[in-house]
N, C-alpha and C positions, 0 to 999 in steps of 0.2 A: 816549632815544637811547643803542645802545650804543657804546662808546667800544671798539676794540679797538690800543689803541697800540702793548700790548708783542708781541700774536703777528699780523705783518706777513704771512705764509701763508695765516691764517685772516683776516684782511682781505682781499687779495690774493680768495679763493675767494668770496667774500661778493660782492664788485665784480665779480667777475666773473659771476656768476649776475645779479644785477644788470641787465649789461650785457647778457646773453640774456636777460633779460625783456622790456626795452626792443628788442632788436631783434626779439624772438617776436611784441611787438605792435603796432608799426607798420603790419606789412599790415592785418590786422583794424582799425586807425584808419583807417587811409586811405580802403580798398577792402575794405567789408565783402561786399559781392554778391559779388567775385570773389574770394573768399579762400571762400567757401560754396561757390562755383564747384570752383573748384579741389581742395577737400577731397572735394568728391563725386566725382570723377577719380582722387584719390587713392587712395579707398575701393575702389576696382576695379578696382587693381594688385594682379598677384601677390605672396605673401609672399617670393620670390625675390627680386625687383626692386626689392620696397621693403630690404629686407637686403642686396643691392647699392650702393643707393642710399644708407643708413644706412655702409655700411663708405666709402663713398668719402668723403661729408662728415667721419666722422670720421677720414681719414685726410688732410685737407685740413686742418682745424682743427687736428689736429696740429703739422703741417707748418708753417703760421702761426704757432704759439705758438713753434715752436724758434727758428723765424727771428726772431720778436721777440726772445723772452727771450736768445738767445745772442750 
């Protein structure tokens, strides 16, 4: 097990990947049929939409972490 005590950043980063792997795979526990479901829907969205769709989430997730962290 690594120990990272003195650089609290790169913990911080680690926990946090972490934390979206855990939430990445929760649906797939749950609701494996409709998470298969759903990724086939996925697959045939435009590259526009989905790079819409990508800019929003990351500008949401953003917005959450300032409001936490600050």
């Amino acid at each position: 097990m690594v120990h990272l005590e003195r650089n609290k950043s790169l913990n911080d980063l680690i926990t946090a990947v972490g934390l979206m792997m855990i939430m990445e795979g929760i649906p797939y526990f749950i609701a494996p049929d409709k998470m298969r479901h759903w990724i086939m829907n996925v697959a045939e969205l435009s590259d526009e939409s989905l790079r819409r769709t990508g800019l929003v989430l990351m500008a949401v997730g953003l917005g959450v972490v300032y409001m936490v962290r600050s």
